[in-house]
N, CA, C and O atoms as a GROMACS GRO file, in nm:
protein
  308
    1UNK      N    1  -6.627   8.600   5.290
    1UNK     CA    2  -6.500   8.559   5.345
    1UNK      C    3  -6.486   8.407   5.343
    1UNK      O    4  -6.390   8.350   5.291
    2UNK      N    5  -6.567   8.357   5.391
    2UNK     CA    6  -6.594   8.206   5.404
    2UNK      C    7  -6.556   8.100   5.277
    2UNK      O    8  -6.495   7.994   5.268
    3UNK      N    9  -6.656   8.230   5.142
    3UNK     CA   10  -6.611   8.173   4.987
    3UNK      C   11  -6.480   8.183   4.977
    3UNK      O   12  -6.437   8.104   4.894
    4UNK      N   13  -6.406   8.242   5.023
    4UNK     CA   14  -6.269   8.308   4.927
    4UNK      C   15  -6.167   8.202   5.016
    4UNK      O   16  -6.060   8.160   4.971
    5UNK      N   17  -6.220   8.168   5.146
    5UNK     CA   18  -6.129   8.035   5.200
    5UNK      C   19  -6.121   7.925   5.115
    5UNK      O   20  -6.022   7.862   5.078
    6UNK      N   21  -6.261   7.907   5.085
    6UNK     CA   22  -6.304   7.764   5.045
    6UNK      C   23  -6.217   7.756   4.884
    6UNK      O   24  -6.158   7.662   4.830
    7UNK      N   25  -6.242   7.906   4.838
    7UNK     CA   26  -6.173   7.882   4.689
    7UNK      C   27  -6.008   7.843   4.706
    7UNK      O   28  -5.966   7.742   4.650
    8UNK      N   29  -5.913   7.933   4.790
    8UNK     CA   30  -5.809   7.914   4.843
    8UNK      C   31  -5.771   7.738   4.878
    8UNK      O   32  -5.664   7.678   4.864
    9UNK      N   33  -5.895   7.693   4.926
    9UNK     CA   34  -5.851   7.577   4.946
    9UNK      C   35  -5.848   7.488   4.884
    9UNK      O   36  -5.769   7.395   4.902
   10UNK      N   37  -5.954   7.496   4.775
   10UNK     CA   38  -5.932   7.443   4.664
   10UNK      C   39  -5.866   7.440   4.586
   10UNK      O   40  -5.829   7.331   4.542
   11UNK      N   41  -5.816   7.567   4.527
   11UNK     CA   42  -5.715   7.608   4.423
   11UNK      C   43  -5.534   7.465   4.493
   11UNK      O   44  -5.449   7.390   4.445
   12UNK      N   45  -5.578   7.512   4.612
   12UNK     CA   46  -5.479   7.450   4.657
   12UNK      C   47  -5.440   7.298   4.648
   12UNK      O   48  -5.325   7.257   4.632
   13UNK      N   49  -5.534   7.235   4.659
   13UNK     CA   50  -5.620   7.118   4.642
   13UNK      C   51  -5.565   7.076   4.500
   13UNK      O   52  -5.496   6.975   4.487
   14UNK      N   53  -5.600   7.162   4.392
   14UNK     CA   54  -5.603   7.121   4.250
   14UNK      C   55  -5.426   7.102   4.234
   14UNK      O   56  -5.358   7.010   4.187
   15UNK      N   57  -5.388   7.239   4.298
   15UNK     CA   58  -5.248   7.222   4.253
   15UNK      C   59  -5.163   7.108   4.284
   15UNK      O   60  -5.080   7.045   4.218
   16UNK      N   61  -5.198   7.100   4.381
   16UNK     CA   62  -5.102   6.947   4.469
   16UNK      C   63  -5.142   6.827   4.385
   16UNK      O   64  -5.058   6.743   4.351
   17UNK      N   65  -5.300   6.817   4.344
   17UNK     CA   66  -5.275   6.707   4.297
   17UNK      C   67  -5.216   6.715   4.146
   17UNK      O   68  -5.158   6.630   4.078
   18UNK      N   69  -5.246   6.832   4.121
   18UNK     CA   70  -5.149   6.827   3.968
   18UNK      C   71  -5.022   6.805   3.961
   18UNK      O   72  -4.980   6.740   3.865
   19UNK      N   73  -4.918   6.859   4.078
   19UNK     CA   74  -4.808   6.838   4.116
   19UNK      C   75  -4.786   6.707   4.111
   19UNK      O   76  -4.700   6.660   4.036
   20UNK      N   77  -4.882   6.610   4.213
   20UNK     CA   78  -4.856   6.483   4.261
   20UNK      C   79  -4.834   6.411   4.133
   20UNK      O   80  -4.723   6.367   4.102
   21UNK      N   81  -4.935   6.401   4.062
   21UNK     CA   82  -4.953   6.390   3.915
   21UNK      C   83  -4.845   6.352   3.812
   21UNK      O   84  -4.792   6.256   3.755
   22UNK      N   85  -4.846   6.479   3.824
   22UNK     CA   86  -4.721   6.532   3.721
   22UNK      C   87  -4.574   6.433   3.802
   22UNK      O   88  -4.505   6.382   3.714
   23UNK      N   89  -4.538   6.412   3.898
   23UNK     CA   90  -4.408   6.379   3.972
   23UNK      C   91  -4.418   6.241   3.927
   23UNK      O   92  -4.329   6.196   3.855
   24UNK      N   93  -4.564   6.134   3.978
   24UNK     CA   94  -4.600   6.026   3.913
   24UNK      C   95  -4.553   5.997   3.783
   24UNK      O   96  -4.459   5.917   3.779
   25UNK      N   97  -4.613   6.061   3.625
   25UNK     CA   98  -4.603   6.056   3.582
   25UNK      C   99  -4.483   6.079   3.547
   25UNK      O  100  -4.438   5.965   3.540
   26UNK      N  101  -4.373   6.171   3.512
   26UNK     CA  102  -4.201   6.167   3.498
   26UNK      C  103  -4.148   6.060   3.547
   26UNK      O  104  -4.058   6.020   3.474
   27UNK      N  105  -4.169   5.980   3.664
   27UNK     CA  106  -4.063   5.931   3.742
   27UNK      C  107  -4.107   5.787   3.654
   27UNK      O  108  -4.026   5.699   3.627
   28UNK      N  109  -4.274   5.782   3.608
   28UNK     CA  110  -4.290   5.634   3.540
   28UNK      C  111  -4.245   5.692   3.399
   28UNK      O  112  -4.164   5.606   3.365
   29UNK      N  113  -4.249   5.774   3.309
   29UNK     CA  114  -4.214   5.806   3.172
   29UNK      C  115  -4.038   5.803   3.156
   29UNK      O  116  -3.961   5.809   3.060
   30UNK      N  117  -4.028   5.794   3.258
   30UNK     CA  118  -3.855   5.806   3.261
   30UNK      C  119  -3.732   5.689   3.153
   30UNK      O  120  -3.624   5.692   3.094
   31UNK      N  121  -3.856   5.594   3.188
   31UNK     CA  122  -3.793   5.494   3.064
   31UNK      C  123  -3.874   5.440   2.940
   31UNK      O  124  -3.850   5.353   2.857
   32UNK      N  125  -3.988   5.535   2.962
   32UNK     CA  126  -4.122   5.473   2.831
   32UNK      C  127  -4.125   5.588   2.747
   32UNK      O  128  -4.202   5.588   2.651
   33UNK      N  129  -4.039   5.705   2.773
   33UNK     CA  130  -4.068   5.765   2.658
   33UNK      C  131  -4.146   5.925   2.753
   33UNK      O  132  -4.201   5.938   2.862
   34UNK      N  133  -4.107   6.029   2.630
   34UNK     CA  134  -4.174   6.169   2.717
   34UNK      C  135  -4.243   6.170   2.745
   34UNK      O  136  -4.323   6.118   2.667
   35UNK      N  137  -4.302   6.219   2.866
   35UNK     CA  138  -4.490   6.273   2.977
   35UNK      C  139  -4.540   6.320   2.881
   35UNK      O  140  -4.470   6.353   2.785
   36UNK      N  141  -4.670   6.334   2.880
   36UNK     CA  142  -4.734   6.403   2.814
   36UNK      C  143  -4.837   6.474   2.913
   36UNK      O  144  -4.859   6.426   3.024
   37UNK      N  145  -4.906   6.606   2.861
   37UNK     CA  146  -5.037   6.647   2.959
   37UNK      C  147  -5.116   6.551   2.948
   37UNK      O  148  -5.194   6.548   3.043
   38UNK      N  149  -5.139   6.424   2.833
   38UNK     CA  150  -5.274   6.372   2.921
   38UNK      C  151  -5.261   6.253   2.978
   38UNK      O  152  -5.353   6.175   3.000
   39UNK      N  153  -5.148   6.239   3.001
   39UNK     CA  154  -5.079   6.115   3.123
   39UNK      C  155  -5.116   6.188   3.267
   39UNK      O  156  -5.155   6.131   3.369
   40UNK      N  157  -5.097   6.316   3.248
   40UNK     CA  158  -5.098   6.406   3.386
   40UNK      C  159  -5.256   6.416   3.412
   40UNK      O  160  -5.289   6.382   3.526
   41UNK      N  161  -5.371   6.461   3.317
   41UNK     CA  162  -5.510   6.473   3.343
   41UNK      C  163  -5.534   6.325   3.345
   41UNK      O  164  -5.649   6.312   3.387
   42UNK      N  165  -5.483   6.207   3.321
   42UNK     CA  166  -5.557   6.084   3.314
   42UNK      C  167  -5.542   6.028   3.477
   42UNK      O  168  -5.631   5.989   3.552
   43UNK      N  169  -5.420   6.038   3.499
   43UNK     CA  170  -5.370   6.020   3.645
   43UNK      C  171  -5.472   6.078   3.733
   43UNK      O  172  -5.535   6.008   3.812
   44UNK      N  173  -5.494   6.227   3.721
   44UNK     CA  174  -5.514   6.322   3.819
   44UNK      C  175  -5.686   6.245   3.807
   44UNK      O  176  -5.748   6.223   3.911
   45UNK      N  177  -5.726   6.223   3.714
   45UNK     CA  178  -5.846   6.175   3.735
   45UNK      C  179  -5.889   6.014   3.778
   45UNK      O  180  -6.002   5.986   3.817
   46UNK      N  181  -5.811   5.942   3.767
   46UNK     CA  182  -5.774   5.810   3.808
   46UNK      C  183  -5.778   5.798   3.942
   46UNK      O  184  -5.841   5.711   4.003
   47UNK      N  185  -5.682   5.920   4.010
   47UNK     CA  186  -5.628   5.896   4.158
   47UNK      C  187  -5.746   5.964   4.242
   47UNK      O  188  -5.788   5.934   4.354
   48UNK      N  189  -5.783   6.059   4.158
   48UNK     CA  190  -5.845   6.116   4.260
   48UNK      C  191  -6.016   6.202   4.198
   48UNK      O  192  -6.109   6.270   4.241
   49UNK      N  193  -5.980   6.153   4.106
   49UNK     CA  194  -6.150   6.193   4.032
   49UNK      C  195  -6.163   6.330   4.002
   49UNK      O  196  -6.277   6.373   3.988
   50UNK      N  197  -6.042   6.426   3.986
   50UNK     CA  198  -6.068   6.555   3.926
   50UNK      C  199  -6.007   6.597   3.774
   50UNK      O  200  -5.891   6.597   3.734
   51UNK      N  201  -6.112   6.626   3.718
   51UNK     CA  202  -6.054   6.674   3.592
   51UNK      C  203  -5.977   6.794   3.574
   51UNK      O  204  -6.032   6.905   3.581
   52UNK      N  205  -5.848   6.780   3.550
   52UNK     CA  206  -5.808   6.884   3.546
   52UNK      C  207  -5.764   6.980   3.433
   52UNK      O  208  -5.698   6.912   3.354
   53UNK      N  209  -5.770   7.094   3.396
   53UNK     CA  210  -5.776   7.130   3.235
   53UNK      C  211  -5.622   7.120   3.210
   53UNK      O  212  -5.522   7.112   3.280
   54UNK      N  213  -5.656   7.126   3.054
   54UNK     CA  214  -5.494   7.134   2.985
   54UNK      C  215  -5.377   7.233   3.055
   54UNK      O  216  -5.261   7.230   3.095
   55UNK      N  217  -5.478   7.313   3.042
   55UNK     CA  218  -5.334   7.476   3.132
   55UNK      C  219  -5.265   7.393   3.243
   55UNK      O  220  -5.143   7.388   3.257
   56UNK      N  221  -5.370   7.320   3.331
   56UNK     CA  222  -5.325   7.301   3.509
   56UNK      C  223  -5.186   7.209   3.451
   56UNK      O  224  -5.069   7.242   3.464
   57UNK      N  225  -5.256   7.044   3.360
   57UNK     CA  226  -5.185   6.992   3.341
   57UNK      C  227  -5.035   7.024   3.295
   57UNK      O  228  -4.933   6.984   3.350
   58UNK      N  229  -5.046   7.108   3.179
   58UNK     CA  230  -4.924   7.129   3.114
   58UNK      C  231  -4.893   7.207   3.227
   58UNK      O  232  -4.835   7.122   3.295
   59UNK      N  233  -4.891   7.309   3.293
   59UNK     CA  234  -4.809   7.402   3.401
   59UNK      C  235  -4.774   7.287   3.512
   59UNK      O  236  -4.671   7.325   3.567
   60UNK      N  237  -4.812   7.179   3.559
   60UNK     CA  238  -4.778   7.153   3.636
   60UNK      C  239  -4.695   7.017   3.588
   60UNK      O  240  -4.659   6.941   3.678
   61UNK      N  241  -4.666   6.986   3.468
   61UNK     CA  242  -4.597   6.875   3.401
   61UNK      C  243  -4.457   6.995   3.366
   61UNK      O  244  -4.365   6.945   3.430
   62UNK      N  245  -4.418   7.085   3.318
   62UNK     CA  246  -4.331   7.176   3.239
   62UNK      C  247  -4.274   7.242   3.412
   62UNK      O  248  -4.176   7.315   3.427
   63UNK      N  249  -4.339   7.208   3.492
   63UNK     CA  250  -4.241   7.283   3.670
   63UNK      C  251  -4.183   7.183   3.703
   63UNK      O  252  -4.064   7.188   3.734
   64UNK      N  253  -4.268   7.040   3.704
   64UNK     CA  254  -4.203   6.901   3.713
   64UNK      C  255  -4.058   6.863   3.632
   64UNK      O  256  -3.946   6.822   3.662
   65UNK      N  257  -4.100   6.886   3.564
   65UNK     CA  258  -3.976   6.904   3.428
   65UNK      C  259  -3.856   7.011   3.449
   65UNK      O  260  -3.734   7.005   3.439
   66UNK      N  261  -3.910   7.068   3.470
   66UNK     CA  262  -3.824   7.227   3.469
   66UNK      C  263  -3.664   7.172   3.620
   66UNK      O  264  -3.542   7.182   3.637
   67UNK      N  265  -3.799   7.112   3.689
   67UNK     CA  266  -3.701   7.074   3.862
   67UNK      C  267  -3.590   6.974   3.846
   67UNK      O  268  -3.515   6.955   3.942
   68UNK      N  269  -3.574   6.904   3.724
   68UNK     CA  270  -3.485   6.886   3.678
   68UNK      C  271  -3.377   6.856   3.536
   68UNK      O  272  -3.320   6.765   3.476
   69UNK      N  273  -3.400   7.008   3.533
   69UNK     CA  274  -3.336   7.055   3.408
   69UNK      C  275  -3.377   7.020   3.268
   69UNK      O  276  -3.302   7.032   3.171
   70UNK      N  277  -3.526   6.966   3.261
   70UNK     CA  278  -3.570   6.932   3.106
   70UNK      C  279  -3.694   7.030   3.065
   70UNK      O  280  -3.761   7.101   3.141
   71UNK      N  281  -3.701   7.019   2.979
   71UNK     CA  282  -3.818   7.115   2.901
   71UNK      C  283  -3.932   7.048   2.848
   71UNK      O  284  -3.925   6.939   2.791
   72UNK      N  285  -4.052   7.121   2.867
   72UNK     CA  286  -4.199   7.043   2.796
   72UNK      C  287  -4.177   7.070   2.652
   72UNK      O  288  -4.150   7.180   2.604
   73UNK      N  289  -4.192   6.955   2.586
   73UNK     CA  290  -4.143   6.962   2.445
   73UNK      C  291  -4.282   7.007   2.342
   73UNK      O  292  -4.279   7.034   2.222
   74UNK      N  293  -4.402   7.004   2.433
   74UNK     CA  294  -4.558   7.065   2.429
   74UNK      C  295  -4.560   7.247   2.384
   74UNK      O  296  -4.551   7.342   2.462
   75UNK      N  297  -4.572   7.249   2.273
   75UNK     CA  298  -4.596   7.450   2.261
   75UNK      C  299  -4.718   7.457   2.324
   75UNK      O  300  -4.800   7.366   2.327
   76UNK      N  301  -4.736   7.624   2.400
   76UNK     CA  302  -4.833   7.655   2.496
   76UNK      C  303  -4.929   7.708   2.368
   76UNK      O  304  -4.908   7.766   2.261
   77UNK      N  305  -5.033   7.660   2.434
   77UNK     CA  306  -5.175   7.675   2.364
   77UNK      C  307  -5.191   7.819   2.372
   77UNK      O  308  -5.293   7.872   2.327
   0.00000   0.00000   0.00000
């Protein structure tokens, strides 16, 4: 029981900062040109020292995107 918190909390953990990430990154790409996933894993590891894989990145750069009305121009692996 104890594990399945700890994973929960983590999972949770990862997502936010991918989120955070990802929001970072759009709001600075906004005039330099499209985000990319490894603006989002470079950040996420910069800010906070976790590597995060391509999937997290791109899913959480393409929801960022999505929230206002643009598309990841990235095909899914």
């Amino acid at each position: 029981m104890l594990k399945k918190l700890m994973d929960r909390r983590t999972t949770a953990r990862r997502h936010r900062i991918a989120m955070d990430a990802a929001w970072s990154v759009h709001l600075t790409n906004l005039f330099y040109g499209e985000p990319t996933t490894e603006d989002v894993i470079n950040l996420a590891y910069g800010s906070h020292g976790i590597r995060l894989t391509e999937t997290e990145a791109r899913d959480a750069l393409a929801a960022e995107l999505a929230r206002f009305g643009r598309r990841l121009n990235t095909p899914a692996a």
